[in-house]
N, C-alpha and C positions, 0 to 999 in steps of 0.2 A: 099621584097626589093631585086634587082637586083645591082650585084657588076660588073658595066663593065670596071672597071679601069684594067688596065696590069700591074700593078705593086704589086709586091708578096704582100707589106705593107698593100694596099688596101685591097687588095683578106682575108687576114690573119682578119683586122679587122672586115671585113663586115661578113664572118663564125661565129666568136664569137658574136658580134652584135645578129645574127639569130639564136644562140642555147642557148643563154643568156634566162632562167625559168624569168618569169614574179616575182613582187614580191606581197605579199600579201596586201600593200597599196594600189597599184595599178591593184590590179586587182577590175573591179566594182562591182562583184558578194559579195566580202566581204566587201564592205566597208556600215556602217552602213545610213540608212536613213534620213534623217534630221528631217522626221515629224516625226519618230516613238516616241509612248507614253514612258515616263518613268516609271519606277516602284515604286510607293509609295501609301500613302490615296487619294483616288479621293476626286477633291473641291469640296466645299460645294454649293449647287446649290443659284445663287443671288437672293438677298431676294426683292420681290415686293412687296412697299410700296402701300396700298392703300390711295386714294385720302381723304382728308377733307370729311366729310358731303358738305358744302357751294363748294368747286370746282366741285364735282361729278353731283350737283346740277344745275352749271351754263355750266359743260360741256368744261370745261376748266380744263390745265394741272396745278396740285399742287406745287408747288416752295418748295425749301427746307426749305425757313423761311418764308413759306403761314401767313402772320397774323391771318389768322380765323380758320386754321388748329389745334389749342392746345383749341379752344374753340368750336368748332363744330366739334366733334369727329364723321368719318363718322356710329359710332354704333345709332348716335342720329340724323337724318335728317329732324324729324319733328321741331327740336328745329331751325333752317337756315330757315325751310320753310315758319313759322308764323313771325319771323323776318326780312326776305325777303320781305314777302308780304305787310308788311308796311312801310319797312323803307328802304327797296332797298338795293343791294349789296353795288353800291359805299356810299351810305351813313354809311353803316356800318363799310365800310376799313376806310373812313377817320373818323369818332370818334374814334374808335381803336386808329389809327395812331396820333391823337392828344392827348391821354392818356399815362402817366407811367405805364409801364406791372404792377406794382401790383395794378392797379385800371379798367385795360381791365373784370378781368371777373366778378368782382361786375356791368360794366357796360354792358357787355353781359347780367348777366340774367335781369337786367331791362330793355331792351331795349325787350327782351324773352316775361316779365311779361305785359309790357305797349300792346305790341304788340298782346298779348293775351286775354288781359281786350279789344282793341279794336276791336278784331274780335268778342267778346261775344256781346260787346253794341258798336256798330257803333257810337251810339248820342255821347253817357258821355263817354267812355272809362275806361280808370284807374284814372279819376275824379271821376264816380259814384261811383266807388268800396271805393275812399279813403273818401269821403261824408257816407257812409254805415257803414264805420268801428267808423269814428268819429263820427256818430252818436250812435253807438252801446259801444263806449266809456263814454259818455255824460251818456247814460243809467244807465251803471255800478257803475260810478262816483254815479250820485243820489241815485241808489243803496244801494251805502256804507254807504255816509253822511249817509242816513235812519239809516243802522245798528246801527253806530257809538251811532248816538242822541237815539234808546232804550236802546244801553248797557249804556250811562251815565244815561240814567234813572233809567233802572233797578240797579243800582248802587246806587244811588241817594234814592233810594225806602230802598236797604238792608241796609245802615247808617240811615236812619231815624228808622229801624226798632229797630235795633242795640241800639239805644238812646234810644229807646223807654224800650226794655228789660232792660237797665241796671237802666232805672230811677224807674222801676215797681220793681224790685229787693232791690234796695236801700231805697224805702218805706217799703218795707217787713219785712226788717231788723228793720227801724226805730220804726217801729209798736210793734215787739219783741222786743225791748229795755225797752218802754215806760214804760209797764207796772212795771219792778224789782226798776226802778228810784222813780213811785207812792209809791211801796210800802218801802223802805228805809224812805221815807219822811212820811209815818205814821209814822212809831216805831220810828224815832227822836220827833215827835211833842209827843207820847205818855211818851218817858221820859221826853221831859219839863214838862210836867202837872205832871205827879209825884214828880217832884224837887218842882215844885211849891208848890202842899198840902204840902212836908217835910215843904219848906219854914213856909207854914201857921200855921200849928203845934208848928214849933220850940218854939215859945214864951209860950205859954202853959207851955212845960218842963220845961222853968226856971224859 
């Protein structure tokens, strides 16, 4: 800075001005950075959410409230791929989407099960399968009846038995009886006949 004023005033401030020490705010060597890091725990690195099974599959980005995302977990992508292949994506958002959440995954794995009966049998599907089972029901059923009708037989067999044993017992007895009854009914008829001759005598004595 050059002081070309002639007047002592000037001259006097423009020297102090020029011998005037910088101050340390202002100097740019001390003053601190703006991007420098601070000192603490470094963040935790952001967590990358893997895709649904069903997005990953269709190649499209996963939404935060993906409908198919809490039912086709991507550790399971065979369970999207046989339900895809018959029933197609949009048709599986919109039944979802027309269901109460607590009835989406009883109706996920039927739509899982149907779709997997009809890749086994193209013809019947999950009609043959349900034809097979009720007929393997039917089976069972006659089955039982069967059991049912020998155990009242066998049943039926040990009360007749039963009657039979106690009627064959109670003759046994009667048969034991018989004979002490015979014999009581001598020795009374054999004192009548004794009474009798006293009787026949008596007149005699007097």
């Amino acid at each position: 800075m050059e002081c070309s004023s002639t007047t002592t005033t000037t001259t006097t401030m423009c020297a102090a001005s020029q011998n005037q020490p910088l101050s340390p705010s202002s100097s740019p060597s001390l003053s601190p950075r703006a991007g420098s890091p601070k000192n603490g725990p470094p963040s935790p690195p952001p967590v990358i959410l893997s895709p649904c099974a069903a997005c990953k599959i269709l190649r499209r980005r996963c939404a935060e409230k993906c409908v198919l995302a809490p039912y086709f977990p991507p550790t399971e992508p065979l369970k999207f791929t046989i339900a895809h292949k018959v029933f197609g994506a949009s048709n599986i958002i919109k039944m979802l989407q027309e269901l109460p959440e607590d009835q989406r995954a009883d109706a996920v794995n039927s739509m899982v099960y149907e779709a997997n009966s009809r890749i086994r049998d193209p013809v019947y599907g999950c009609a043959g399968a349900i034809c097979q089972l009720q007929k393997q029901i039917s089976e069972l059923q006659a089955e039982l009846a069967k059991a049912q009708a020998e155990m009242l037989n066998f049943q039926c067999q040990n009360d007749n038995l039963k009657s039979l044993i106690c009627m064959g017992m109670a003759a046994q007895d009667d048969q034991e009886i018989k004979p002490e009854q015979h014999l009581s009914c001598d020795n009374t008829s054999l004192f009548l006949d004794d009474a009798n001759i006293y009787a026949a005598w008596e007149p005699l004595w007097t």
